[in-house]
N, C-alpha and C positions, 0 to 999 in steps of 0.2 A: 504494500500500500504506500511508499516513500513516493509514487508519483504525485502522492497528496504533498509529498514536502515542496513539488517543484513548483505543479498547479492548480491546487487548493487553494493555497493562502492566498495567491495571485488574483486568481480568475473567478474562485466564490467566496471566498472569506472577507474579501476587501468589504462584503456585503452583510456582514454577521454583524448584528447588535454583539460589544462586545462586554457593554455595561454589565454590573450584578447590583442588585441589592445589596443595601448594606446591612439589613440587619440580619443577623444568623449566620452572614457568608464570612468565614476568615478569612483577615487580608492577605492571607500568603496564600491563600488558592485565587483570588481578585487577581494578584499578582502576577501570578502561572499563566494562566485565561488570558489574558492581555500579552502576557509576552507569545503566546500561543504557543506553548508547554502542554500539548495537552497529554502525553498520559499523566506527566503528575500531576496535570488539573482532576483527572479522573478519580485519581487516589487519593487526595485532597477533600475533595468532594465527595467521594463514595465516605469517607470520616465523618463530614459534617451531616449525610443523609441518617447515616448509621444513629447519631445522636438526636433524629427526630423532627432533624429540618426542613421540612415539605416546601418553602419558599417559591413559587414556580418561575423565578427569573434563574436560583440554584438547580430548579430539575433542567430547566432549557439549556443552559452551559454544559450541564452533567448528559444531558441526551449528544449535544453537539457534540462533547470530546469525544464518546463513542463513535457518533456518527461520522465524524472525518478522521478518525484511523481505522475505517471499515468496521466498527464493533458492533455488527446490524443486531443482535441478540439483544447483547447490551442498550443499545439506542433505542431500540424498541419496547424494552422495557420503561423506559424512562420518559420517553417520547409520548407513551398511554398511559404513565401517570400523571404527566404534564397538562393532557388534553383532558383529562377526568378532571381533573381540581377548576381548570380557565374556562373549558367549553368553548362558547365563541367568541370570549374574551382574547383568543390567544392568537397570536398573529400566524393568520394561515399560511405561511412557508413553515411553520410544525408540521401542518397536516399534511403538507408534501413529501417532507423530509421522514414520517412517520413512514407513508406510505411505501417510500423506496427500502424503509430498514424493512419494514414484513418482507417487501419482494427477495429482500437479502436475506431471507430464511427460509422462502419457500414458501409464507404466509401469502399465497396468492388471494383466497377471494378476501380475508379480511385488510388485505392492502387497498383492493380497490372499494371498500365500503367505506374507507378511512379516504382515498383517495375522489370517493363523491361527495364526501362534505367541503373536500379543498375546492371541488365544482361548483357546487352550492355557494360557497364566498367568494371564488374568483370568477364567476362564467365568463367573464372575458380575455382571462390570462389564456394565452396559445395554447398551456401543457394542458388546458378544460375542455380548450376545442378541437384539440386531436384524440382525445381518449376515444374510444372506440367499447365497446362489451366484449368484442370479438375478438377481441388483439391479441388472448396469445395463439386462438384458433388459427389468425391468419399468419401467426409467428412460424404458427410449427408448420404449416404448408407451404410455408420461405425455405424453414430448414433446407441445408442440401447436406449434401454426401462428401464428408472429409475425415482425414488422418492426421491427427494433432499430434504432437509425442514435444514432452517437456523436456527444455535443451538441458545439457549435461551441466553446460558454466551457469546453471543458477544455483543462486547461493541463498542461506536463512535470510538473508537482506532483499533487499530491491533491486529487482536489476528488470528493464523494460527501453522501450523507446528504441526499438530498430530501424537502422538502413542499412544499404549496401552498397562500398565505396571499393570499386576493382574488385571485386567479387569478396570482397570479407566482410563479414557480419559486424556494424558498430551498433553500439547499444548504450545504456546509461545504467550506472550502479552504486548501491552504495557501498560498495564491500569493504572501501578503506578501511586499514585497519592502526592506522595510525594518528588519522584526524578527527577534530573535535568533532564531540556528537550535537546533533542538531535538534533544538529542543521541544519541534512538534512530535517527533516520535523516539525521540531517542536513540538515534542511529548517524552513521556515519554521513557526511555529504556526498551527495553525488559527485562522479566523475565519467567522462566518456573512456570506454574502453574498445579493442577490438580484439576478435578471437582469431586466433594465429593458426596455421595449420594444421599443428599439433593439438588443439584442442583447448590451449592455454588462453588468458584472456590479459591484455597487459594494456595501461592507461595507453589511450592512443597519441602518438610523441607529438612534439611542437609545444604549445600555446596556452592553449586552448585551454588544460582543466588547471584550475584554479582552488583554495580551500574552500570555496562554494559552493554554488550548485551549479553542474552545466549537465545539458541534455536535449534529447530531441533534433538530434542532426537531419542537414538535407543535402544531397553533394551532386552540382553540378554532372553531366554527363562525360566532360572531359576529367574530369579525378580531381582539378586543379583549385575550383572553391568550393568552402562548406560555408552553409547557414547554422548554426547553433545557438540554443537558449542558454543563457546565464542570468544568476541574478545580476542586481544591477553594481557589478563593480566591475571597476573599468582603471587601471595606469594605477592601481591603489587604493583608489576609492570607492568605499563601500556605501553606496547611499540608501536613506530612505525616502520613504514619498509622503508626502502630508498628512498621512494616515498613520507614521511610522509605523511603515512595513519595508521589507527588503524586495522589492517585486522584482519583476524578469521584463529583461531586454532578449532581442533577437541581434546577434554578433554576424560578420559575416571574414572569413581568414584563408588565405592563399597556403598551398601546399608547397616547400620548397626543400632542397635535400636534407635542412635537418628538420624536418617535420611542416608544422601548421606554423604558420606565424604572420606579420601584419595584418592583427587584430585588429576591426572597429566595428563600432557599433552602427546601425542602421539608423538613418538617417529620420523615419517616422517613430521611432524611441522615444519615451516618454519618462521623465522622473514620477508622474505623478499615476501612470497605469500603467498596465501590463502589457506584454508583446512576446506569444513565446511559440513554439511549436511552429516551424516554419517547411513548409513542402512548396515544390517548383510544380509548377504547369507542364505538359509535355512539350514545348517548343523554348520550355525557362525565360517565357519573356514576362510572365505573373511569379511571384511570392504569395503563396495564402498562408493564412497564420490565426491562430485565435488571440483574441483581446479583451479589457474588460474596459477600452477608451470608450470618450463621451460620445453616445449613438447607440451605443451598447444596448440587442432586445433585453439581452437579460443576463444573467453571472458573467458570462462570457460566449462570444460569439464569432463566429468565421469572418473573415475577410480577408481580401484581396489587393496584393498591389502591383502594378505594373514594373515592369526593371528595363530602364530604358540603354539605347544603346550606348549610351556614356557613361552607362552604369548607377546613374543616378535613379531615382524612383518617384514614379507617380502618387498620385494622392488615395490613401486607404481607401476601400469602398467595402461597407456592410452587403454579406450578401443574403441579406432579408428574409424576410419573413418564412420563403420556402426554408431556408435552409435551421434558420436561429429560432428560438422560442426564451422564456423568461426563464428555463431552466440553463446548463452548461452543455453548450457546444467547444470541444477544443479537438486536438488531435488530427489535425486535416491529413491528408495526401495525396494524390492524383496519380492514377495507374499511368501506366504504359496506354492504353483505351481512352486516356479523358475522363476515367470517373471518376468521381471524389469520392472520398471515405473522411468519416467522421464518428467521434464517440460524442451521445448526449443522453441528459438524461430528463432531454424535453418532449423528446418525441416518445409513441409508448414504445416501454420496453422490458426486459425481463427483471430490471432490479439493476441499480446502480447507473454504470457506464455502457449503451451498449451500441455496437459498431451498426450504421448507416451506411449508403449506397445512395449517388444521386449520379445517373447516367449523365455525359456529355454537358458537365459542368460549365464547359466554355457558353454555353447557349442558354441559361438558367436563365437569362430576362425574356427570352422566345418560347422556351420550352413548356411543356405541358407537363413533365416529371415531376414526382415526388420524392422525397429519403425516402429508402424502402431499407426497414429492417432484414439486415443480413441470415436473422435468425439463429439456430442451432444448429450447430453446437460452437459456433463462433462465440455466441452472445450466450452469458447465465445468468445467473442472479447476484454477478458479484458485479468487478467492474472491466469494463471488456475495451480495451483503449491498442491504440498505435496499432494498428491494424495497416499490412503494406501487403503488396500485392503484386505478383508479373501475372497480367492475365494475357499471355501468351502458352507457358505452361502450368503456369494455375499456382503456383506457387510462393510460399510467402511467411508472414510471422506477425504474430499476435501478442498482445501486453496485458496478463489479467491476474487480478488476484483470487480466484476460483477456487473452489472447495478442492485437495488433494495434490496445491503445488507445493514447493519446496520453502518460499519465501513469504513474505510479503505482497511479492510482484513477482514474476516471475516470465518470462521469454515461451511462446509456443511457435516453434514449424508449424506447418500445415502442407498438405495437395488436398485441392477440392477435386474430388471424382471428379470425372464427366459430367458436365451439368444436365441434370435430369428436370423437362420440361414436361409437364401432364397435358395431353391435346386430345380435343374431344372435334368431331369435326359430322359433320351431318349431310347427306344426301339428298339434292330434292330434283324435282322437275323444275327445267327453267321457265318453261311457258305457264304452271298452273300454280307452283311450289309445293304441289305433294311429295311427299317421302318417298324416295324408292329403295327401299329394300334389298336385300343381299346382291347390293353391288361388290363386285371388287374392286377394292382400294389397294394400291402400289402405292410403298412411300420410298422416295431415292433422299442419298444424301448428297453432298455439293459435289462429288464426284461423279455422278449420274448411277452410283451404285445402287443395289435394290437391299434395303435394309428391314422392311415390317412388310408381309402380308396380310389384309384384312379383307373382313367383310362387313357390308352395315348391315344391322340389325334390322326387327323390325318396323322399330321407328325410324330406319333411315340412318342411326346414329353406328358411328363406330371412336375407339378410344386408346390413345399409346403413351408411354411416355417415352420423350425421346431425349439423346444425349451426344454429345462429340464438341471436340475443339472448333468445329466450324456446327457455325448456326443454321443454314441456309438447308433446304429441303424443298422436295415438292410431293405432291404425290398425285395420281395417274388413276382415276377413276374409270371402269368401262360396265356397261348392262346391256344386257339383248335389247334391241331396238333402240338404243339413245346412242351417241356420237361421244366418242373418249373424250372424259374433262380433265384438265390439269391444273393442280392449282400450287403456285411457290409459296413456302412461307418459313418466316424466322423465327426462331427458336430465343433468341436474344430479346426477352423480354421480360418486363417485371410483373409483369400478369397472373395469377396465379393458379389460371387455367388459361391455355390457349385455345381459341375457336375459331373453326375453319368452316367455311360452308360451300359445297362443291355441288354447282348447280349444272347439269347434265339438261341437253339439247334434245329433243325428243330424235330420234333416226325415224322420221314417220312421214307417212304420203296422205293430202288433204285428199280424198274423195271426190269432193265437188269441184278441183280443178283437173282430175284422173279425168273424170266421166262427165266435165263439163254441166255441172248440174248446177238447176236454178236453186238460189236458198230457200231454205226451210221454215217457213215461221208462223209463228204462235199470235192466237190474238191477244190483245188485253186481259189479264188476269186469268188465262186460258191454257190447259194441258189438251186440246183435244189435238187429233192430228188434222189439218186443214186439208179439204180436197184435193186443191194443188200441190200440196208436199205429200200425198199419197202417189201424185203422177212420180214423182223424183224415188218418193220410198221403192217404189217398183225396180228400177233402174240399180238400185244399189243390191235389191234381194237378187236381179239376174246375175248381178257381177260377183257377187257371195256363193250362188250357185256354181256359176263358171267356175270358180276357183273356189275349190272346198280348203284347201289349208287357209285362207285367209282370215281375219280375225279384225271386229272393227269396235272403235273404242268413241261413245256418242257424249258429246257433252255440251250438254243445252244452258243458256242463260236468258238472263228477263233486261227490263230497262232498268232505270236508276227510281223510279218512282214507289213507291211504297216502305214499308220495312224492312232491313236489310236481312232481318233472319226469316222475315215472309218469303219473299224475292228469292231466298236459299231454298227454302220449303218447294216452292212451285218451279224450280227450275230443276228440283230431283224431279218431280213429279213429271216435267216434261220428257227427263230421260226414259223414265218409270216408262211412260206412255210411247215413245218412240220404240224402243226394248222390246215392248209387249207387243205392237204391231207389227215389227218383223218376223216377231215367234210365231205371232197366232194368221197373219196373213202371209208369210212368205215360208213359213216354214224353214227358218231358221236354227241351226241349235243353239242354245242357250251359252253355251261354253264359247259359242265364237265373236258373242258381246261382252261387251263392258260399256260403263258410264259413269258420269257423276254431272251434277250439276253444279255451277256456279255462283248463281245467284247474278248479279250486278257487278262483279268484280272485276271482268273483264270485258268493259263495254268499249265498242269498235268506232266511236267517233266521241264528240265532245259534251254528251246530254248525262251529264252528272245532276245529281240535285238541286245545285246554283247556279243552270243553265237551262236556260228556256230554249225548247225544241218544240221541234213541227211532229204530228202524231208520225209521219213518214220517219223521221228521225231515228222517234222512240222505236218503233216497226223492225228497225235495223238491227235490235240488242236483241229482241226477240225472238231469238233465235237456237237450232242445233246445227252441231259441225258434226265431219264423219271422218277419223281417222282410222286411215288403215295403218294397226299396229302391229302385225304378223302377217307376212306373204309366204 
């Protein structure tokens, strides 16, 4: 949890009531709390509980020291004794911060009953209008398929915040074992390290680590600069910000034969906020970075800046609302792909810190995207941070303090399987959009290979899940009597079903332009067969005869004038009645028809409801057609 020492204090804390009551709290726990000491605020304070002191500004400092060195058990205990005494006396970032310690135990539905009253107070805060009922349902259908394994160089300490500079693993730790301990958790300062090829892990040379905190590297494509956070000391000095706290700058340092060196800080640097966790864009002409500067939605937030070609840097820009919420956004990075990756714990998620996904980040003021949680087993209920990725072969590394690591914080590998996409995809007729049935379905993948045989069912539907380093697919629909459909689609999606709809061409011959036959129609509100379409019925029974295999499929429709489920009703009836006068006058067999009726759905000119026509007009809807659909 030490990435709390680098960006806690920084990015949420700056925002912590840090005051106590005075009466009942002793001043050397007042003290602790303020220097932000928190486990021996905790011990302090669990003394002063012990003796009776229920004070609820003493249980709220006593929930917080838990809560920001991950002691979700503990903070939750104290967190819902806090809220039992105040009720809605008590300032609803509790009932946030309650909410996320249950998620940190596992306390799913009583997190989110705790996390509907913070609804209830805040309905306009972001983290009220993204909760969802569904969330972790739609978490686990996010889930994908990976192989985590916890790296050997983690130690009982902190160590987290990966890159990779010439193919070697840097990262941040506080393994020191010689430097003073840092008084939020009691552990040694971070330092950047990097793992050698033997296995060993040694401060990375040059500059660069300092007896403070430095971490969260980003390293140009040529090897030659790195971005890195440090607190804010710089030639000596060690400064605070108005708030006296020690915050985080972003540094940036040239690589030269004996290491890293010509150190400076970045130029949008602030004494009085924060700037830390710094990732390149894929062409390195943006810096994004998290901050807690004025503009800020909330603890801390994304943004961006441009690096121009004289090296100099444009002006920050928040990138809003898609991205930020009034909870903590930090941790960015930008794949190989253009998509960014982010820990928050604004958006919903499993408890603490958990990894996001927002496609083609470059495009976020165009785009229609949203964060989509990464899900499981990336994301738990602890806190799920620096997340990096080659989504080329899928490969990458993860920062979390999760139930069963080694430290604090601890370093995860990963390969994500093949990414497994759920596709449901459905068959119909293109002219009528009826279902058709036990079609064959071919699915190829971007190589034109044949990878899934199917069949649709009989609603038409058929179902796969698919997977591969390339997204791209089509698949190759055929049925007796319809004309092969083919339809492409990508698998690259955050959808969490994909649907296809593969509309098939009938393979079929009109009748009345085979045999030249006058149309057929019905009167007004009428199934009878008309004189004259008896002359044409003939015509069609001799051509049935002639040719006994053939098979003809009748589908009658009305005008647009009545009810639309009437109009359905009487234009079965007119097939009904067309059907039965071939059986019973031409002597037809049964099995060489078919029909349906339409209703008004398919009318042959422009006499819809809010179009005045001539009765001629209406005349023209009124109508059967005759396809021959087997010769």
């Amino acid at each position: 949890m030490k990435k709390r020492l680098l960006i806690l204090p920084l990015l949420t804390l700056l925002f912590v009531n840090v005051s106590f009551g005075q009466k009942g709290v002793a001043r050397k726990a007042k003290k602790t709390y303020n220097n932000l000491s928190y486990v021996k605020t905790t011990e302090q304070l669990l003394e002063v509980v012990n003796e009776g002191n229920r004070d609820p500004e003493l249980l709220e400092n006593l929930a917080n020291s838990f809560y920001y060195n991950g002691k979700m058990e503990e903070a939750s205990q104290w967190y819902g004794e806090l809220i039992a005494q105040k009720g809605e006396t008590i300032n609803p970032e509790n009932y946030f911060r309650y909410s996320q310690a249950l998620k940190g135990i596992g306390a799913y539905d009583k997190a989110d009953k705790i996390l509907e009253e913070f609804i209830r107070l805040q309905p306009e805060d972001s983290r009220s209008k993204l909760f969802q009922a569904d969330y972790l349902e739609t978490i686990e259908k996010r889930s994908d398929n990976f192989e985590m394994n916890n790296l050997e160089i983690n130690t009982a300490f902190s160590d987290f915040g990966t890159s990779i500079h010439q193919e070697q693993l840097i990262f941040a730790s506080s393994r020191g074992e010689d430097e003073e301990l840092y008084n939020w958790n009691e552990q040694p300062f971070l330092d950047i390290y990097e793992l050698n090829a033997d296995g060993t892990a040694t401060e990375i040379k040059g500059e660069i680590n300092t007896k403070y905190h430095e971490s969260s590297t980003a390293f140009t494509k040529d090897g030659k600069t790195v971005y890195f956070t440090r607190n804010n000391y710089y030639k000596g000095e060690f400064k605070k910000n108005s708030k006296r706290i020690h915050g985080l700058k972003i540094y940036k340092a040239e690589l030269k034969e004996e290491g890293w060196t010509n150190i400076e800080p970045l130029s949008f640097n602030s004494d009085d906020y924060n700037v830390a966790h710094p990732a390149l864009s894929v062409d390195e002409t943006k810096l994004y970075f998290a901050s807690d500067m004025e503009g800020t939605l909330g603890a801390s937030d994304i943004y961006v800046v441009a690096i121009n070609e004289d090296g100099s840097y444009g002006e920050p820009k928040n990138l809003g609302s898609k991205i930020n919420t009034e909870g903590r956004e930090n941790f960015p990075y930008v794949s190989n792909k253009g998509t960014l990756y982010f820990s928050s714990d604004g958006h919903p998620g499993l408890g603490g810190l958990d990894v996001f996904s927002f496609k083609n980040i470059e495009k976020i003021t165009t785009s229609n995207n949203k964060p989509i949680n990464v899900g499981k087993p990336i994301n738990s209920s602890k806190d799920d941070f620096e997340y990096i990725i080659n989504e080329t072969n899928y490969k990458g590394y993860l920062s979390s303090n999760r139930k069963g690591g080694k430290g604090d914080d601890d370093i995860y590998s990963f390969t994500r399987n093949p990414y497994l996409q759920y596709i449901t995809g459905t068959v119909v007729d293109k002219n009528t959009t009826q279902i058709i049935a036990d079609a064959d379905v071919l699915i190829y993948n971007h190589a034109n290979e044949l990878v899934k045989t199917l069949k649709s069912d009989a609603n038409g539907e058929f179902s796969l899940k698919l997977s591969g380093s390339h997204s791209d697919y089509k698949s190759q629909v055929t049925k007796a009597n319809y004309k092969e459909g083919v339809e492409a689609f990508n698998i690259d999606t955050d959808e969490l079903e994909l649907q296809i709809a593969i509309k098939l061409e009938p393979n079929e011959v009109d009748l009345f332009r085979l045999l030249d036959l006058n149309p057929i129609y019905f009167d007004f509100d009428k199934a009878i067969i008309r004189p004259e379409a008896k002359q044409e019925l003939v015509k069609i029974i001799n051509y049935m005869k002639a040719y006994p295999n053939t098979k003809v499929d009748i589908r009658s429709h009305t005008d647009s004038r009545g009810n639309k489920s009437y109009n359905l009703d009487l234009s079965k009836r007119r097939t009904k009645s067309t059907i039965n006068y071939l059986i019973k006058e031409g002597g037809i067999e049964a099995s060489r028809l078919s029909g349906q009726g339409y209703g008004e759905t398919i009318l042959i000119n422009k006499c819809t409801t809010s179009v005045k026509c001539s009765e001629e007009e209406h005349q023209a809807n009124r109508r059967s057609e005759f396809i021959l659909v087997e010769d």
